[in-house]
Every structure is written in C-alpha cells, then in structure tokens.
C-alpha positions as CSV (number, residue, x, y, z in Angstrom):
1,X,124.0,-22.2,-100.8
2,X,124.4,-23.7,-104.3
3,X,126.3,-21.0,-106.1
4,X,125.9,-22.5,-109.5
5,X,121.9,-23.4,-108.8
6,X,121.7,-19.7,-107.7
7,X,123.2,-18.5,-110.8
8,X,121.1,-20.4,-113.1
9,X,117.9,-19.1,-111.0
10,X,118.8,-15.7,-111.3
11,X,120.0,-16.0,-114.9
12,X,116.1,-17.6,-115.9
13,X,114.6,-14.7,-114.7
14,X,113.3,-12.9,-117.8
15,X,114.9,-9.6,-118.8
16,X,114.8,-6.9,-121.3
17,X,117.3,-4.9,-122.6
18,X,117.3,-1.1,-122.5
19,X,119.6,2.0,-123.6
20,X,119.5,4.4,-120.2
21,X,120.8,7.5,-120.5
22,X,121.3,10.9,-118.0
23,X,122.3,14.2,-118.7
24,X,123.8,17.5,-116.8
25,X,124.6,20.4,-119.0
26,X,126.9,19.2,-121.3
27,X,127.8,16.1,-119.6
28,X,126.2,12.8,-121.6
29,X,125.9,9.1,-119.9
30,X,124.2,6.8,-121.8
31,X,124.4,2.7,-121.0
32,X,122.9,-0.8,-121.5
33,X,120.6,-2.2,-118.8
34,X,118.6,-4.7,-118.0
35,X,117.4,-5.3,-114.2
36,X,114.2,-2.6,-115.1
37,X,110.7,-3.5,-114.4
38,X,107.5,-1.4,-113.2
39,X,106.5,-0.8,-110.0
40,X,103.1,0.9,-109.5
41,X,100.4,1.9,-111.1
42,X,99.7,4.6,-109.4
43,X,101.6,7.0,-109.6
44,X,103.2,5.1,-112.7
45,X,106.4,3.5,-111.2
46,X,109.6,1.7,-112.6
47,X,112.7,0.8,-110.2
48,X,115.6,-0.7,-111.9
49,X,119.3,-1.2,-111.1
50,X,122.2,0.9,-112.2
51,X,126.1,0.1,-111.1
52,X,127.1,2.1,-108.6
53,X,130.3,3.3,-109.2
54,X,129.3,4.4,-113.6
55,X,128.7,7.4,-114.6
56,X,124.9,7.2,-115.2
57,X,124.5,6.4,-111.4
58,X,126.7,9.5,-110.5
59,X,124.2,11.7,-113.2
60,X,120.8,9.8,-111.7
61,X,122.2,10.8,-108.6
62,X,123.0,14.6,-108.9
63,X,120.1,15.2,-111.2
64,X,117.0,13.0,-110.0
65,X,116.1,12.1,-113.8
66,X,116.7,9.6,-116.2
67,X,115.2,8.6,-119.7
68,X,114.8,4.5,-120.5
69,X,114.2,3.1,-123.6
70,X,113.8,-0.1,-124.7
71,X,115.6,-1.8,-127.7
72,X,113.8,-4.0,-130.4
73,X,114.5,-7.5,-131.1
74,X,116.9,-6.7,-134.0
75,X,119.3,-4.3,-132.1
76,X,121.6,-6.2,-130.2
77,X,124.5,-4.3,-131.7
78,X,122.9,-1.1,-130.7
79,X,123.2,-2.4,-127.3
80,X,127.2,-3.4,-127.4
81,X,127.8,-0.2,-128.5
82,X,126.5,1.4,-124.8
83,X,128.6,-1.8,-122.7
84,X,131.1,0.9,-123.4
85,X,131.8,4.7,-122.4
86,X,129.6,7.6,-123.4
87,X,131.1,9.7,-126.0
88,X,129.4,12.7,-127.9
89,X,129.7,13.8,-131.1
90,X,127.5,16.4,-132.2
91,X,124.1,14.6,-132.0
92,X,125.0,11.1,-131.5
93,X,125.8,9.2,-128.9
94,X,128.3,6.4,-129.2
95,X,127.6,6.9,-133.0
96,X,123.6,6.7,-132.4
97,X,121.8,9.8,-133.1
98,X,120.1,11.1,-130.4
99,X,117.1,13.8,-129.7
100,X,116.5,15.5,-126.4
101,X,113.4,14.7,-124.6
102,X,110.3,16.5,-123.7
103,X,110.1,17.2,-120.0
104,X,113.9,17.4,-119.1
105,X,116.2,17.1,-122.4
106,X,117.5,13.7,-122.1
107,X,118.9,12.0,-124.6
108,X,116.3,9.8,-126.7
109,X,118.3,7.4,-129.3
110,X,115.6,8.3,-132.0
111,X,116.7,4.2,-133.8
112,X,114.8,3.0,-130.7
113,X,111.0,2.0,-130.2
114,X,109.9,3.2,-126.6
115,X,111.3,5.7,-124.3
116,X,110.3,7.0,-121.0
117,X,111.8,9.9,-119.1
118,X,111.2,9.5,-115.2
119,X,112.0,11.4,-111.9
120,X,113.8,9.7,-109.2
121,X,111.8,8.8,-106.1
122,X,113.9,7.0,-104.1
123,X,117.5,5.4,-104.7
124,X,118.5,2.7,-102.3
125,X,122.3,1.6,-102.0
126,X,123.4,-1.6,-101.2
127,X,126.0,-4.1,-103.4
128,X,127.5,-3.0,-106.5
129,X,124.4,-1.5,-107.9
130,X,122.2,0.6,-106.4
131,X,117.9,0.0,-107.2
132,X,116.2,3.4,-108.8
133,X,112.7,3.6,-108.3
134,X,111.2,6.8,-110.8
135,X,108.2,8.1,-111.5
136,X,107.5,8.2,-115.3
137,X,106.7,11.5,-116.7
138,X,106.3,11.5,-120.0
139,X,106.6,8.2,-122.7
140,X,106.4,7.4,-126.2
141,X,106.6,5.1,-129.0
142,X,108.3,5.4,-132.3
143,X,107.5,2.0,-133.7
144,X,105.8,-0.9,-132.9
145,X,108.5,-3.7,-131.9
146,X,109.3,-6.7,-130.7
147,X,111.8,-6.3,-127.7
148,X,115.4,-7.5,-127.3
149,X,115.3,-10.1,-124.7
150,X,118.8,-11.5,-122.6
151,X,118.0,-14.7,-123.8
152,X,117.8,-14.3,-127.3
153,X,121.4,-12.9,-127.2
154,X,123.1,-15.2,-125.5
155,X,124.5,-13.3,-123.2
156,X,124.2,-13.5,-119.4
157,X,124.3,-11.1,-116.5
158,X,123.4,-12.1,-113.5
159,X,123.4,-14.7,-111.0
C-alpha cells in the first residue's frame, strides 16, 4: 500500500470536532474527539472512537455512559484545552465551566452548542482505539452554531 496516499485518504474524510467527557463519582475525564458519527435511526445511534489506553475509555468502559458535545466554529482553543489531562476545579473542567447532565450527571461544558448523553451498546477493541457504539438518551442545544471542522484548524489526525 501507498502509505502517504492512505494518509491523505483518510485525512479528506470530513470530521468534527467534539469535547467527550465520562464521569464515576468524583472521578472527571473529559477529551477532544473527532472520529464520531451516527449510526441508526432507530434506536438513535452514534459509534465513535476513543483511545484505548485514556482515561475516558477506562470511565466509558466501567460506567457504560458518556456525554458528546460538539464545539462551534469559533472554539478551537476550547478544544486544545481537552488534548490535555482532565483536571477539576470546583465547576470547571480544564478551566471550562461545566453542568451535570440530565439522565446520568455528566459533565456538559455549558460554552458549547450541542450535547448528547448516550449509553454504551457495544465497545469493540481492536488498534489503539477502541469504536463505541451508544444509544443517545437525552440531547440538547444551547445555541445555534456553526461546527468546528478538522479542516478549518489545520490540524490533522488520522491517516
């Protein structure tokens, strides 16, 4: 195989970029993604890919639930700030204040236009991340946004 032609295929796929975050007692992961797309329908499905050996995929794991929500167009600092460890302070997260959710009392970045919370289906293993599939449970919308693309940042991951 072409190993640079493979990169650039996979690189010109088109994805978003979202804050996902887990939570067991007092125990907070919160981190950029962006390999997240939906699934079904019926029942309303997403499946996306979290590294295997972080801390969200550990708290996914144990807990079966996870909250997603997408950043807007004009947060691409909001998403460096989650490329590095979770830490809590009161009611923020990483510095970015945070409410719990509905259903299960994730952590919901309240700066951020759409959120999800979902319960894991299925997780199946295989290279360095592992691909979620989770039914959504509950959803809302803060804002009406335009969302924060990989291309537009110029960054890459993938390929």
């Amino acid at each position: 195989m072409d190993l640079e032609a493979k990169k650039k295929v996979l690189r010109s796929f088109t994805y978003g970029l979202y804050i996902l975050t887990a939570r067991e007692g007092e125990d907070y992961a919160a981190g950029t993604v962006n390999w997240v797309t939906q699934a079904s329908f019926t029942p309303p499905l997403i499946a996306l890919g979290v590294k295997r050996d972080s801390r969200l995929h550990e708290l996914i794991q144990r807990t079966g639930k996870l909250a997603l929500l997408t950043l807007a167009q004009d947060q691409k600092q909001i998403a460096q700030d989650f490329f590095k460890p979770t830490v809590r302070e009161g009611s923020t997260l990483n510095g970015h204040p945070f409410e719990p959710s509905p259903t299960f009392g994730l952590p919901l970045l309240t700066e951020l236009p759409y959120w999800l919370e979902a319960e894991v289906r299925h997780i199946y293993e295989g290279g360095d991340h592992s691909v979620v599939v989770a039914e959504v449970v509950e959803a809302g919308v803060r804002q009406e946004a335009k969302p924060l693309i990989m291309w537009d940042t110029g960054w890459f991951y993938g390929g």
